[in-house]
C-alpha positions as CSV (number, residue, x, y, z in Angstrom):
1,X,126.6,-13.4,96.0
2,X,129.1,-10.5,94.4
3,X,128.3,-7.3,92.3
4,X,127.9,-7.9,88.8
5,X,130.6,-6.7,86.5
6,X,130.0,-3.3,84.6
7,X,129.0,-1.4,87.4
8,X,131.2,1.4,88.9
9,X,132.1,3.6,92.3
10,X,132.4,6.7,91.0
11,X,133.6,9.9,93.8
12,X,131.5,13.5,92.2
13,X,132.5,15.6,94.5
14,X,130.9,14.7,98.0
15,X,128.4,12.6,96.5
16,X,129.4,8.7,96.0
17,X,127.5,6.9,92.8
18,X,127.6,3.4,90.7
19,X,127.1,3.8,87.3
20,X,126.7,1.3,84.8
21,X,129.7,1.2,82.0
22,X,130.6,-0.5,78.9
23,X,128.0,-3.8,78.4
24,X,126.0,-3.4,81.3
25,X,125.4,0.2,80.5
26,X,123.1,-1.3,77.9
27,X,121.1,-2.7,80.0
28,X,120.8,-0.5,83.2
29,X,120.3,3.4,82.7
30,X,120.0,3.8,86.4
31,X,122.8,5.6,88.4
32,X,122.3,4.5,92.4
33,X,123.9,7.4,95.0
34,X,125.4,5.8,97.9
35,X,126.2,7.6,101.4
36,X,129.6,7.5,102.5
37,X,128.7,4.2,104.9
38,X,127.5,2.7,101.5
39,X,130.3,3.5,99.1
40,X,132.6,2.0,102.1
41,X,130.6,-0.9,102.1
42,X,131.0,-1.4,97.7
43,X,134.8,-0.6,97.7
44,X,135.2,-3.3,100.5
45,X,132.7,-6.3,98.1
46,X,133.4,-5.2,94.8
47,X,135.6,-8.7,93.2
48,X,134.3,-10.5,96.1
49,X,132.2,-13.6,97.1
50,X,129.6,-11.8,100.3
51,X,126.4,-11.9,102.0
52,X,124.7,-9.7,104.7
53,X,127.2,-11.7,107.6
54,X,130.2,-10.6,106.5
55,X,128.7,-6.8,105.4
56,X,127.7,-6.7,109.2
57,X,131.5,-7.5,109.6
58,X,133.0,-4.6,108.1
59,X,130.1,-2.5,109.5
60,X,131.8,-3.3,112.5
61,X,135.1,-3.3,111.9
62,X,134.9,0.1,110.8
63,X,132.1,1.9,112.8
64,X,131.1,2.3,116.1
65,X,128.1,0.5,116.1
66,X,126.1,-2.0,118.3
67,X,126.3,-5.9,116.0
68,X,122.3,-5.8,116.2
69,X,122.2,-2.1,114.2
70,X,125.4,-3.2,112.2
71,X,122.9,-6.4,111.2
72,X,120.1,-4.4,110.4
73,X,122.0,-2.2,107.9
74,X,124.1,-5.1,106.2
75,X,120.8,-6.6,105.6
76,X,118.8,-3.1,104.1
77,X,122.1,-3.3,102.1
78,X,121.9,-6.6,100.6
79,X,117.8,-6.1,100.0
80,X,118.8,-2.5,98.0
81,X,121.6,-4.4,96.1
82,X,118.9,-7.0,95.1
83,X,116.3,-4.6,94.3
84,X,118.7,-2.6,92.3
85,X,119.8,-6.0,90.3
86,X,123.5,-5.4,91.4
87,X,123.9,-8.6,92.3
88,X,124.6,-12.4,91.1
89,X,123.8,-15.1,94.0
């Protein structure tokens, strides 16, 4: 799966969101806030091919964090991404 195009990281202050520009703004009037392990985890997919394997990956990479805990996130992740209609499989 990857992000669908239109959608943006955007840094307001201490707060991390993804807004919607130019087409898909059209469509989606949301704006999602992301925590500073999520916003890691978009700049690191965003123009990328990924599922909840290789999110765990960076989870792991980057934090200090058991793989079972690291899984469990990447996979909330993914299911909010889906939720949110973010994504194209």
């Amino acid at each position: 799966m990857h992000l669908k195009e239109g959608f943006k990281l955007h840094q307001l202050g201490n707060e991390s969101i993804v807004v919607a520009e130019g087409d898909a703004s059209l469509d989606y009037t949301s704006i999602i806030s992301l925590n500073e392990t999520g916003a890691y985890i978009w700049r690191n997919i965003i123009g990328k091919e990924f599922d909840a394997e290789s999110i765990t990956k960076l989870l792991l990479d980057e934090y200090d964090v058991d793989e079972a805990t690291a899984s469990d996130d990447a996979y909330a992740f993914v299911e909010s991404l889906l939720e949110a209609e973010l994504v194209n499989e």
